[in-house]
N, C-alpha and C positions, 0 to 999 in steps of 0.2 A: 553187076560186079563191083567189087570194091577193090581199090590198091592201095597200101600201105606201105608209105617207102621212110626206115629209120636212117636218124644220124646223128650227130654228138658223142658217139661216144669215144673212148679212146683211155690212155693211161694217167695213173693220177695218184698220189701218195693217199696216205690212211690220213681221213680230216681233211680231206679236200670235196671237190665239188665238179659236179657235171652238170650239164644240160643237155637232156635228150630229146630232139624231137619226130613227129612222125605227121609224112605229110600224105593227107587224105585227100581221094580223087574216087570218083566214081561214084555208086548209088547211095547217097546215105542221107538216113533218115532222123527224124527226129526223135523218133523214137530209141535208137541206137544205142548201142553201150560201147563204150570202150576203155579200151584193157592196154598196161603194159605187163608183161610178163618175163620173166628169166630162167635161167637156164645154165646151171654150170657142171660142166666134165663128171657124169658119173648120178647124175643126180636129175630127179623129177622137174619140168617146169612146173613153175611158182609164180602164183597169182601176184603180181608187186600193189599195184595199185587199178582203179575202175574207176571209170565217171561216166554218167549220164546225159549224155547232150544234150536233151530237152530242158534239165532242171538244174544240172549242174555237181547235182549231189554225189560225191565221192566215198571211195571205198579204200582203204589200203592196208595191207599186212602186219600186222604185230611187229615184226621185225624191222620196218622203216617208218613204223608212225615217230612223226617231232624230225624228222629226219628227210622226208621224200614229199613232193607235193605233186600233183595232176591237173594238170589244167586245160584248159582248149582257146582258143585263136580261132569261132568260127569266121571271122573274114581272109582269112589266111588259110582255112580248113586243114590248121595243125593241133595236132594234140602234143602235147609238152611233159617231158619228169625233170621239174627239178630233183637232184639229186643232191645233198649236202652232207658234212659227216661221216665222209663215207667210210667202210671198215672192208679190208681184204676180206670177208665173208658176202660181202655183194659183187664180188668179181663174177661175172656172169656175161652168158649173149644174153641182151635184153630183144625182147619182140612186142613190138608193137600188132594189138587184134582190134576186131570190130567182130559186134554181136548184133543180130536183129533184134533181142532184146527184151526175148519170150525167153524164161526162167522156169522151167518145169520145177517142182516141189521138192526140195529137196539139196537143190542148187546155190549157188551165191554167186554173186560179181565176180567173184574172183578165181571161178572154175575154169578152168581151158575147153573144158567139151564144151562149154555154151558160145565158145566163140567162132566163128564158122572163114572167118577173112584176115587173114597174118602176114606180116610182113614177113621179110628174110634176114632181119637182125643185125644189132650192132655190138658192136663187143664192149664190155667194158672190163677195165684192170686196176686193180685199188694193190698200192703196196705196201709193207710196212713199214 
């Protein structure tokens, strides 16, 4: 089992900045993926950004590339979204997932079905 528990978030004008983090406990492998994801009123969870803990290599959305960065802290076993820039269109729960990190065909980092382990989210709220 894996636990995911998010924090950082909270309220913040348009142009400003957050830091998210998400602190990982339980079985996790090297092999692993992990994902932050969002989620606002009315609307589909969204792939935000994905990284790979064995190599590092990240993924992230059209709409927060230059903008959003993903990182990990494996001695701390946190994963991180910088957030900067930010615009009332990313007002969102954010959730932090983990993936065992088998990608059926078809798939990308940044699908929510491939993700199997979710936090319970933090809020975030950008103003204008």
């Amino acid at each position: 089992q894996v636990q995911l528990v998010e924090s950082g978030g909270g309220s913040v004008q348009a142009g400003g900045s957050l830091r998210l983090s998400c602190a990982v406990s339980g079985s996790i492998y090297s092999r692993y993926l992990m994902g932050w994801f969002r989620q606002a009123p009315g609307k589909e969870r969204e792939g935000v950004a994905a990284l790979y803990i064995s190599t590092g290599r990240t993924y992230k959305a059209d709409s927060v590339k230059g903008r959003f960065t993903i990182s990990q802290d494996n001695t701390k076993n946190t994963l991180s979204l910088q957030m900067n820039s930010l615009k009332p269109d990313d007002t969102a729960m954010y959730y932090c997932a983990a993936s065992p990190g088998f990608l059926t065909y078809g798939s990308s980092e940044l699908d929510a079905h491939v993700y199997t382990f979710w936090g319970q989210g933090t809020q975030v709220t950008v103003s204008s």
